[in-house]
N, CA, C and O atoms as a GROMACS GRO file, in nm:
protein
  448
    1UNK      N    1  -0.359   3.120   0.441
    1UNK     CA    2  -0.415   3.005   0.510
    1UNK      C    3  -0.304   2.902   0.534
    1UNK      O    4  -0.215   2.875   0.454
    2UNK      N    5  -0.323   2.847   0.656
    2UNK     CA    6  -0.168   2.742   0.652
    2UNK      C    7  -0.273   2.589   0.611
    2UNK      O    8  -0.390   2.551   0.602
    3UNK      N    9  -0.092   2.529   0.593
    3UNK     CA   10  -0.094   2.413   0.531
    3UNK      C   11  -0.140   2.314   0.650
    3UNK      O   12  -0.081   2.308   0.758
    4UNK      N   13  -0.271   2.228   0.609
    4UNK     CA   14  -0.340   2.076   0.676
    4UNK      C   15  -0.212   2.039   0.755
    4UNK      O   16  -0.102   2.035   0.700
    5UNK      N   17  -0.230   2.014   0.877
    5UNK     CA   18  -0.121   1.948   0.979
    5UNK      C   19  -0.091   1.767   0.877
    5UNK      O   20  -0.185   1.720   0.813
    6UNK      N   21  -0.001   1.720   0.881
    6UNK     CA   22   0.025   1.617   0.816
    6UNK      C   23  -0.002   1.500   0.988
    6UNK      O   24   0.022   1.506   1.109
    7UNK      N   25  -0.068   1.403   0.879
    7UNK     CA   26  -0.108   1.286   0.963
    7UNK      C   27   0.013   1.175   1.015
    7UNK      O   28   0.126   1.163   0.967
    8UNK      N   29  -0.032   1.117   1.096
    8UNK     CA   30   0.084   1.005   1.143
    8UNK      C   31   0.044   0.953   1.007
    8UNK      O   32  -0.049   0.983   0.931
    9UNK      N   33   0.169   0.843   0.999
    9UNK     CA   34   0.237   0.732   0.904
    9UNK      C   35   0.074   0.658   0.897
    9UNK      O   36  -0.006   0.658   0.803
   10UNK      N   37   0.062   0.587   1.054
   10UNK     CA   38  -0.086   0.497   1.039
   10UNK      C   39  -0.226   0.543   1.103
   10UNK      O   40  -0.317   0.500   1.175
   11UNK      N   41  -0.194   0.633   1.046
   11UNK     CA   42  -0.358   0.710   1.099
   11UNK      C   43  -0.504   0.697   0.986
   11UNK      O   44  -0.495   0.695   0.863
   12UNK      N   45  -0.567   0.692   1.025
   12UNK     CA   46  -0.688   0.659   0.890
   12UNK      C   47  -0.688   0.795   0.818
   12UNK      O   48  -0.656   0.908   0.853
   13UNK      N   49  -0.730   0.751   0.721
   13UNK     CA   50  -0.773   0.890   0.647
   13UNK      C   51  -0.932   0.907   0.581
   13UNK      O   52  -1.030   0.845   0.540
   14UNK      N   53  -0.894   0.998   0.596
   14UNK     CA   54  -1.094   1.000   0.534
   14UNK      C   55  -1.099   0.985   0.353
   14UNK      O   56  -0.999   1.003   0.284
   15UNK      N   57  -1.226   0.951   0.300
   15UNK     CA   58  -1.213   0.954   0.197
   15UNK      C   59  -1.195   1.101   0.068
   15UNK      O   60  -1.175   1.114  -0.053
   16UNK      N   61  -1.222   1.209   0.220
   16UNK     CA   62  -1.161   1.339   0.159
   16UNK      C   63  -0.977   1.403   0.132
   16UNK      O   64  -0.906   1.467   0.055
   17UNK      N   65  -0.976   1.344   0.232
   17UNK     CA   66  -0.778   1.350   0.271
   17UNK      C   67  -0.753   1.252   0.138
   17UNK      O   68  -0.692   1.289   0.037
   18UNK      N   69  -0.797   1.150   0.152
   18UNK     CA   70  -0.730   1.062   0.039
   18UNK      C   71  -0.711   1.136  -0.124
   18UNK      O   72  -0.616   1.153  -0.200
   19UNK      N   73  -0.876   1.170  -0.126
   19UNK     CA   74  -0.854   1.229  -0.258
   19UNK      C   75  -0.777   1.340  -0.316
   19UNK      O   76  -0.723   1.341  -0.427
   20UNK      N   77  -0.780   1.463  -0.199
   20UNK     CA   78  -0.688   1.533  -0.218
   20UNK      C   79  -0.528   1.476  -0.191
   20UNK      O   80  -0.447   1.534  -0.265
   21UNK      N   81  -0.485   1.406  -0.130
   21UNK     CA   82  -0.389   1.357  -0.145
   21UNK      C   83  -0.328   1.309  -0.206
   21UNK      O   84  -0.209   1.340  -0.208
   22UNK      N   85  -0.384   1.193  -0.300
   22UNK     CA   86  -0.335   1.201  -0.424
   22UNK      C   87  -0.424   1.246  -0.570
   22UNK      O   88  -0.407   1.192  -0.679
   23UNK      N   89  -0.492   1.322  -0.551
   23UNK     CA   90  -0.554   1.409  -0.648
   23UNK      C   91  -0.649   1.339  -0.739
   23UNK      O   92  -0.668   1.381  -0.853
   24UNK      N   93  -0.717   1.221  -0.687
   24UNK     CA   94  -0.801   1.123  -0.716
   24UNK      C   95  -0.933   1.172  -0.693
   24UNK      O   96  -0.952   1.190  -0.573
   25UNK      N   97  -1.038   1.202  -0.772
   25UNK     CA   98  -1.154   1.290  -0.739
   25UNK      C   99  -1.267   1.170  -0.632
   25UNK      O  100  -1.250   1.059  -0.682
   26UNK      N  101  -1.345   1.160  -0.539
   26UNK     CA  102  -1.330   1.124  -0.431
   26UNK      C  103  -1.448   0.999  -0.509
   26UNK      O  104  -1.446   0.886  -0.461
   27UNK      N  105  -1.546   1.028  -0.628
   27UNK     CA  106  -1.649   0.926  -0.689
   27UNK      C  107  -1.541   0.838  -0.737
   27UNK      O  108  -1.581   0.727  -0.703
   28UNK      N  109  -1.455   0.825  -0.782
   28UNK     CA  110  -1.328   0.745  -0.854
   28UNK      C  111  -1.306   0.596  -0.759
   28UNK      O  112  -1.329   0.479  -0.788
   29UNK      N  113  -1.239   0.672  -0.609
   29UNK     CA  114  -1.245   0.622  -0.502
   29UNK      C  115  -1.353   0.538  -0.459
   29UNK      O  116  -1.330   0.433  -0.399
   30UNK      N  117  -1.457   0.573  -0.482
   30UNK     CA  118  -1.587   0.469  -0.458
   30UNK      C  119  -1.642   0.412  -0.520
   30UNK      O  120  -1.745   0.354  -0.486
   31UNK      N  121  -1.561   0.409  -0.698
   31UNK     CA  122  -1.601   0.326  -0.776
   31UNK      C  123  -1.502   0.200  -0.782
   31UNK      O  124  -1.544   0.088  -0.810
   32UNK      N  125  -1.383   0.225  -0.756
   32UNK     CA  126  -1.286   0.160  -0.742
   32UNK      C  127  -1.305   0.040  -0.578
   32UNK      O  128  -1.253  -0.072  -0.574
   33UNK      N  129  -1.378   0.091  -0.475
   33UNK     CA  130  -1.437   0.007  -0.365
   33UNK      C  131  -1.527  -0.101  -0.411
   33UNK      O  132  -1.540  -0.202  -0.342
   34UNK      N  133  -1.616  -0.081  -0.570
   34UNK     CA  134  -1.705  -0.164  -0.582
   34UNK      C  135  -1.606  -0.248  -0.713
   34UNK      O  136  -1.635  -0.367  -0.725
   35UNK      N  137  -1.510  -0.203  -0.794
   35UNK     CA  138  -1.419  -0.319  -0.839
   35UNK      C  139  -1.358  -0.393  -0.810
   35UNK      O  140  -1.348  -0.492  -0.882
   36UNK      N  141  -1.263  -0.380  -0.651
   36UNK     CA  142  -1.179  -0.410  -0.617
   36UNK      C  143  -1.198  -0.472  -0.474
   36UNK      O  144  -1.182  -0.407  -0.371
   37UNK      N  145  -1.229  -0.593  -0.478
   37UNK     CA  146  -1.333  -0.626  -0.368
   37UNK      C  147  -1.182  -0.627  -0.210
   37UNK      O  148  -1.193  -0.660  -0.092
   38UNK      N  149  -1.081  -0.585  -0.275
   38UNK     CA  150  -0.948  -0.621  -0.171
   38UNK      C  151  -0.990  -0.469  -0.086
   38UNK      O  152  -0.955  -0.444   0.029
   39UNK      N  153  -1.072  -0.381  -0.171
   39UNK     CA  154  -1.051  -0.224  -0.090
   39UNK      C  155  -1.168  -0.228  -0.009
   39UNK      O  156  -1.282  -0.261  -0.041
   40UNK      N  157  -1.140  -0.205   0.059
   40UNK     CA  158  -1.315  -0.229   0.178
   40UNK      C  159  -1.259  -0.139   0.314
   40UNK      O  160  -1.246  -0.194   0.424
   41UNK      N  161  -1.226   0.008   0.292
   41UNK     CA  162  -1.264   0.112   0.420
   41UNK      C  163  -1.334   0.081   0.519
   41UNK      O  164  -1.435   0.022   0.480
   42UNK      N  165  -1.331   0.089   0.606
   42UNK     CA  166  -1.394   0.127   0.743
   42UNK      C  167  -1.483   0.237   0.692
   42UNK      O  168  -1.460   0.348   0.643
   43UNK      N  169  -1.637   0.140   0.730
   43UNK     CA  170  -1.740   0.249   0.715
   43UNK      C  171  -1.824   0.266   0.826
   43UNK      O  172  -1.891   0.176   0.876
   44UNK      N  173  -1.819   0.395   0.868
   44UNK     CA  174  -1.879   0.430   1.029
   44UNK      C  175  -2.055   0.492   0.987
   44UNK      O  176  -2.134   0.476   0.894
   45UNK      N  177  -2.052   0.563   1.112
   45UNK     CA  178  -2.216   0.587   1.068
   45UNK      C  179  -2.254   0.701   0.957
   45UNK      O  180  -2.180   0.794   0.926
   46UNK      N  181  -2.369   0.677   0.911
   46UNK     CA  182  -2.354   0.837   0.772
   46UNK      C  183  -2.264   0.762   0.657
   46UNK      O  184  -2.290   0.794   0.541
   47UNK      N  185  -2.196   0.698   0.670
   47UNK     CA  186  -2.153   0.563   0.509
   47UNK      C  187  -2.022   0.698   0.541
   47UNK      O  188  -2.033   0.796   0.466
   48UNK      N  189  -1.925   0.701   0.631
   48UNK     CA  190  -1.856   0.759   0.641
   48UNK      C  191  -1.729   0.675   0.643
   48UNK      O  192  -1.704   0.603   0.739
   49UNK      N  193  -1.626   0.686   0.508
   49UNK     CA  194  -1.533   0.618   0.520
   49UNK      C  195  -1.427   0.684   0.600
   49UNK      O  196  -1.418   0.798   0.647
   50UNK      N  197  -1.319   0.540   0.605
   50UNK     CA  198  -1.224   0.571   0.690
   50UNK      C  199  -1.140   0.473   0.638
   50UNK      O  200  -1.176   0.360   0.670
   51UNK      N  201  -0.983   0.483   0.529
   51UNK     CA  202  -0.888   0.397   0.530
   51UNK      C  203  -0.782   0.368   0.594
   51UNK      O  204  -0.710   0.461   0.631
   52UNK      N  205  -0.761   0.284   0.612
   52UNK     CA  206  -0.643   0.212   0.707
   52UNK      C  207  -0.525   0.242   0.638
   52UNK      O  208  -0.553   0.304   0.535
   53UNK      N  209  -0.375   0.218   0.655
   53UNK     CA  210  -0.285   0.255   0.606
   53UNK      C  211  -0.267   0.126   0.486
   53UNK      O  212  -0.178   0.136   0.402
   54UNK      N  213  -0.331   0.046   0.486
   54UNK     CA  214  -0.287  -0.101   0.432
   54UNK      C  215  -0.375  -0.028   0.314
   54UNK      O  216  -0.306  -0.001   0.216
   55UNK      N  217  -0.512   0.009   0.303
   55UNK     CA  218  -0.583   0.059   0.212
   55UNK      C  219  -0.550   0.160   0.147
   55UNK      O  220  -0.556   0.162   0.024
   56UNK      N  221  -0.514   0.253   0.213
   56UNK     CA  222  -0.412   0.380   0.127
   56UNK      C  223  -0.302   0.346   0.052
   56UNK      O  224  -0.257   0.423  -0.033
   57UNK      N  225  -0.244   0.213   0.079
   57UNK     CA  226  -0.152   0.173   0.008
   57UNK      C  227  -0.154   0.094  -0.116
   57UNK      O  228  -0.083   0.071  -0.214
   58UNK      N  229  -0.260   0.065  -0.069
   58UNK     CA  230  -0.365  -0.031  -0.216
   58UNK      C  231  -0.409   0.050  -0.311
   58UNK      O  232  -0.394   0.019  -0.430
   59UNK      N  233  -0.466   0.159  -0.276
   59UNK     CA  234  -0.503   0.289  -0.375
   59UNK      C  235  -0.392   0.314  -0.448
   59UNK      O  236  -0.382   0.313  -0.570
   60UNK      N  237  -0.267   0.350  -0.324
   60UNK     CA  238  -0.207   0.418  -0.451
   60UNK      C  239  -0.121   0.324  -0.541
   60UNK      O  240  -0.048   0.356  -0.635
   61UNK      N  241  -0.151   0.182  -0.480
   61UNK     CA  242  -0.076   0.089  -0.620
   61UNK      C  243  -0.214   0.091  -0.727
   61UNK      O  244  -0.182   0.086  -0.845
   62UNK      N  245  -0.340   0.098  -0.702
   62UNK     CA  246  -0.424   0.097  -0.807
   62UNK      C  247  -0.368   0.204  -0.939
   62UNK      O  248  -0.334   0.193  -1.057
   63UNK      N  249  -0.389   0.338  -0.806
   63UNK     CA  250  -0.376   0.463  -0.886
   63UNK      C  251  -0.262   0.437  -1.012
   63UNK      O  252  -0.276   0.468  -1.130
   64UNK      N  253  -0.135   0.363  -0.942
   64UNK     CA  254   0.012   0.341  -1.050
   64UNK      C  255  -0.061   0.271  -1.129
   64UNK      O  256  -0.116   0.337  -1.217
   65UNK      N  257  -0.080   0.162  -1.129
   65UNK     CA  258  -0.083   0.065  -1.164
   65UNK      C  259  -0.186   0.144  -1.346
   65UNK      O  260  -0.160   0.140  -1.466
   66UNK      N  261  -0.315   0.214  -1.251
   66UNK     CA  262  -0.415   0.271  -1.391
   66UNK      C  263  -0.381   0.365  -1.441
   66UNK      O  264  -0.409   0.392  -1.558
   67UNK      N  265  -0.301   0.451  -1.352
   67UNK     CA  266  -0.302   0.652  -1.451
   67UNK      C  267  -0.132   0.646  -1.488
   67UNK      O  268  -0.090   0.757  -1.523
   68UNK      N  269  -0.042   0.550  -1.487
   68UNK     CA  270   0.088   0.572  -1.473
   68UNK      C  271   0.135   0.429  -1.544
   68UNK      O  272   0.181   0.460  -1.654
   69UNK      N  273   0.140   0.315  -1.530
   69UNK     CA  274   0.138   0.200  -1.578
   69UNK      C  275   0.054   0.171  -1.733
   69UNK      O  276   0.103   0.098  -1.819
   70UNK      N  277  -0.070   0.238  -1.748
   70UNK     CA  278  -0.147   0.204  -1.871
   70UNK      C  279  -0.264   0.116  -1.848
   70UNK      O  280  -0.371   0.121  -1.909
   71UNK      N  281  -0.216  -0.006  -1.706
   71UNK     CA  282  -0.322  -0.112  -1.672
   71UNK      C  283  -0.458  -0.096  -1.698
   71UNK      O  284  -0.489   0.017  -1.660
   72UNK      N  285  -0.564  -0.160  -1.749
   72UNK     CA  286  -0.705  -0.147  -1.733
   72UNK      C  287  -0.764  -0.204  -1.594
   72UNK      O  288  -0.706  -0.257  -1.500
   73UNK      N  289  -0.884  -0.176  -1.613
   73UNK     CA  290  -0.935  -0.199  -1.476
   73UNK      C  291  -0.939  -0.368  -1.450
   73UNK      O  292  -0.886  -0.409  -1.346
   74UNK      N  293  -0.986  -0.442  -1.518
   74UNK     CA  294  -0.966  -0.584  -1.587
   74UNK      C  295  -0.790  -0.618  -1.532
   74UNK      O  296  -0.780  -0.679  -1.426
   75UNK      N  297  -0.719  -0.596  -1.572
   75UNK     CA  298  -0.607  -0.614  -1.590
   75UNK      C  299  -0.534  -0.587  -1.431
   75UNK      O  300  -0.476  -0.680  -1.376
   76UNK      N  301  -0.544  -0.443  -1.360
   76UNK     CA  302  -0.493  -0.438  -1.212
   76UNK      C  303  -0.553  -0.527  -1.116
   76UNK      O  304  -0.501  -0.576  -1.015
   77UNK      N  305  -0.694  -0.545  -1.173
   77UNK     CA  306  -0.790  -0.694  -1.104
   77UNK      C  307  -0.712  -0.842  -1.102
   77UNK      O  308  -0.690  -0.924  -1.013
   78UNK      N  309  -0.684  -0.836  -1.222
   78UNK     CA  310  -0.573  -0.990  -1.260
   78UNK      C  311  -0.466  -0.965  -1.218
   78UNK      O  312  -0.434  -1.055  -1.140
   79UNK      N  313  -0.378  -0.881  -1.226
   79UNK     CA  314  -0.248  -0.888  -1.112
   79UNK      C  315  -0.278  -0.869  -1.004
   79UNK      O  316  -0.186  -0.923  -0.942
   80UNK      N  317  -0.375  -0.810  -0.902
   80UNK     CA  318  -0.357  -0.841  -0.776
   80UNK      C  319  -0.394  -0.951  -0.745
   80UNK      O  320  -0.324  -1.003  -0.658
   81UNK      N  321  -0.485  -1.016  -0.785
   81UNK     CA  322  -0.562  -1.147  -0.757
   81UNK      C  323  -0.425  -1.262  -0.744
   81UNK      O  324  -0.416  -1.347  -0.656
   82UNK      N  325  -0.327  -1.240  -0.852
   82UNK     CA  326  -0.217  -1.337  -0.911
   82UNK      C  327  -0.128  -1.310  -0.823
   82UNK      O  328  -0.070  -1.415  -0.793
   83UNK      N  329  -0.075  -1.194  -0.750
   83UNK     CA  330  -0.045  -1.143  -0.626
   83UNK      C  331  -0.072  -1.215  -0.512
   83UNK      O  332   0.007  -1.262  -0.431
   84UNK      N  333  -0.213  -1.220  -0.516
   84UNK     CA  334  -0.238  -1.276  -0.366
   84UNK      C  335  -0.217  -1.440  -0.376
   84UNK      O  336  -0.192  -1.502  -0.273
   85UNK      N  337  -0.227  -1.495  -0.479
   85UNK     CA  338  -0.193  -1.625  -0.508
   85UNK      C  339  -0.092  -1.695  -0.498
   85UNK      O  340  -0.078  -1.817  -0.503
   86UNK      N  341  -0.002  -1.595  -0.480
   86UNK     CA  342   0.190  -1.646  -0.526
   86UNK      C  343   0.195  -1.640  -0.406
   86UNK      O  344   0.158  -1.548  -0.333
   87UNK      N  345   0.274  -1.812  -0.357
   87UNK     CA  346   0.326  -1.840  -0.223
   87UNK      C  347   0.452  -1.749  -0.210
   87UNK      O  348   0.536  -1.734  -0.299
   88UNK      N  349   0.452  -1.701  -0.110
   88UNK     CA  350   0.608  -1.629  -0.046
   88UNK      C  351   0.700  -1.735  -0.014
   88UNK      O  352   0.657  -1.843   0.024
   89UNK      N  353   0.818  -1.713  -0.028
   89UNK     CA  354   0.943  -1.774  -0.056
   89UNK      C  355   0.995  -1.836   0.107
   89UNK      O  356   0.998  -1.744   0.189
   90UNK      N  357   1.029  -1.955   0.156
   90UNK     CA  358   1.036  -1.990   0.238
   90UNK      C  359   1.189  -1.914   0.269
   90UNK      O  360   1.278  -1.888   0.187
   91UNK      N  361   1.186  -1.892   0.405
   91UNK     CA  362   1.367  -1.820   0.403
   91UNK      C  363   1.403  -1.904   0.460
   91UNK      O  364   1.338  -1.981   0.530
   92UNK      N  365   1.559  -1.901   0.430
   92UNK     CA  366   1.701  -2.013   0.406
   92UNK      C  367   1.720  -1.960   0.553
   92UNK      O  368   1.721  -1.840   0.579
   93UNK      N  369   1.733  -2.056   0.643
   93UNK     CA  370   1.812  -1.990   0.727
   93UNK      C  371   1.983  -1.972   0.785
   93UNK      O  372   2.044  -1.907   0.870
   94UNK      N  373   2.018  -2.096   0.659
   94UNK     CA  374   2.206  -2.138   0.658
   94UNK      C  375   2.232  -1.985   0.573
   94UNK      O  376   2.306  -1.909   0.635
   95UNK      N  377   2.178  -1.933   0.436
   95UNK     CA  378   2.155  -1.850   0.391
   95UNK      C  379   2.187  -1.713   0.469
   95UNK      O  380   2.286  -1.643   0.448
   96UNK      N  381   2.076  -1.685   0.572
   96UNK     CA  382   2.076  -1.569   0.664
   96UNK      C  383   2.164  -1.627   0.765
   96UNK      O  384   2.114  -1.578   0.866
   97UNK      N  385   2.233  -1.678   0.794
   97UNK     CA  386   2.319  -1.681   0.918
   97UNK      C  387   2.435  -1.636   0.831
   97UNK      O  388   2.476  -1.531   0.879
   98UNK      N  389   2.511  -1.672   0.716
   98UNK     CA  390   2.577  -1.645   0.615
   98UNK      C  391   2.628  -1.509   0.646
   98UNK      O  392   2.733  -1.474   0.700
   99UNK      N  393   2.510  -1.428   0.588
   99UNK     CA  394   2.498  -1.316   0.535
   99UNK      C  395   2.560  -1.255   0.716
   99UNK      O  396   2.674  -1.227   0.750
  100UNK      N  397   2.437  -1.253   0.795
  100UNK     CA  398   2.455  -1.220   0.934
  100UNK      C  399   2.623  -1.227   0.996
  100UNK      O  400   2.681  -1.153   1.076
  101UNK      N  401   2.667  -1.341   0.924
  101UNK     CA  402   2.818  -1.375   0.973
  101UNK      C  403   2.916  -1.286   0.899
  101UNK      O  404   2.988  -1.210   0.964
  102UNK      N  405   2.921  -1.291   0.792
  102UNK     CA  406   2.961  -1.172   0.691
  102UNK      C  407   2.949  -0.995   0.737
  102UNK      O  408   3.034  -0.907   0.721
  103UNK      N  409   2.820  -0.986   0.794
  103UNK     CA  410   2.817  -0.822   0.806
  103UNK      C  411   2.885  -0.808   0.975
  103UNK      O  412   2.956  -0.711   1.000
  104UNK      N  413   2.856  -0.905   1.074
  104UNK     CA  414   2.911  -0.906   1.203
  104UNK      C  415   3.112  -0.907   1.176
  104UNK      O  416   3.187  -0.854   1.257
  105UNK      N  417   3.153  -0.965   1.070
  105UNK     CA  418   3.304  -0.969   1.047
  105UNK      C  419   3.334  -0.812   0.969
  105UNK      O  420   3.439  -0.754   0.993
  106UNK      N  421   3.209  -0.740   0.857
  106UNK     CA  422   3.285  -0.660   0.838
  106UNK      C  423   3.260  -0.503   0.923
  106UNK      O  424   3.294  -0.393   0.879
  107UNK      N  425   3.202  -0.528   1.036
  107UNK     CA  426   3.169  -0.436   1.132
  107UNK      C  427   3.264  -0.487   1.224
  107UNK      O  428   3.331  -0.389   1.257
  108UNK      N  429   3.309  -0.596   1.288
  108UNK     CA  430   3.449  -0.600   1.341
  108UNK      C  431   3.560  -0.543   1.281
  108UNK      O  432   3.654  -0.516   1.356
  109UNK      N  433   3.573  -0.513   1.138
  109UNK     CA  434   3.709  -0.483   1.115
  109UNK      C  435   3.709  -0.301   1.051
  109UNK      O  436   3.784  -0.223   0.993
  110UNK      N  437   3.586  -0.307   1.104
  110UNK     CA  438   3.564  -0.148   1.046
  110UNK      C  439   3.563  -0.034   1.202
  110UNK      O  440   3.590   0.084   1.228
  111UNK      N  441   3.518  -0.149   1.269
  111UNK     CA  442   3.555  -0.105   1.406
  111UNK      C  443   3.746  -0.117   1.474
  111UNK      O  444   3.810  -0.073   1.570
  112UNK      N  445   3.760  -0.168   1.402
  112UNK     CA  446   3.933  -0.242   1.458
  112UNK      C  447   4.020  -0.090   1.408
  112UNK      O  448   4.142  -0.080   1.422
   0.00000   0.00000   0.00000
């Protein structure tokens, strides 16, 4: 039998692809939708999921985070939450011109 054609990068996946994909039994997956109020699939008609690539990516930081990390369910709840809380870092832009000026001089002299 050949091997499932592999999906684009951002293609949805069903909640069957997912599980076999990363070997997550597929009730896990839908218990984890009702902990984790950040996971919310695309649900079509028939309660037929469908994750986005942003959601597949959330899984599998859950997945680290619980079967690989040690985290409790309590606990991956409190770091993402603390996650979404933390302002992102304003960027320098004397900083990035710096840097920008630096790699444009050593690509001039690597070209010379």
């Amino acid at each position: 039998m050949a091997a499932p054609l592999e999906k684009a990068a951002g293609a949805f996946r069903t909640i069957g692809e997912l599980s076999q994909e990363l070997g997550i039994p597929r009730h896990i997956l839908r218990y984890w939708e009702t902990r984790f109020p950040q996971l919310r699939p695309l649900q079509r008609a028939g309660k037929r999921r469908y994750y986005r690539p942003d959601d597949v990516a959330l899984v599998r930081r859950i997945n680290t985070l619980l079967n690989l990390e040690g985290y409790t369910i309590r606990g991956v709840h409190t770091l993402l939450a603390a996650e979404r809380k933390q302002p992102t870092a304003p960027v320098n832009a004397a900083a990035v011109k710096a840097v920008r000026d630096m790699l444009v001089d050593a690509l001039e002299r690597d070209t010379a």
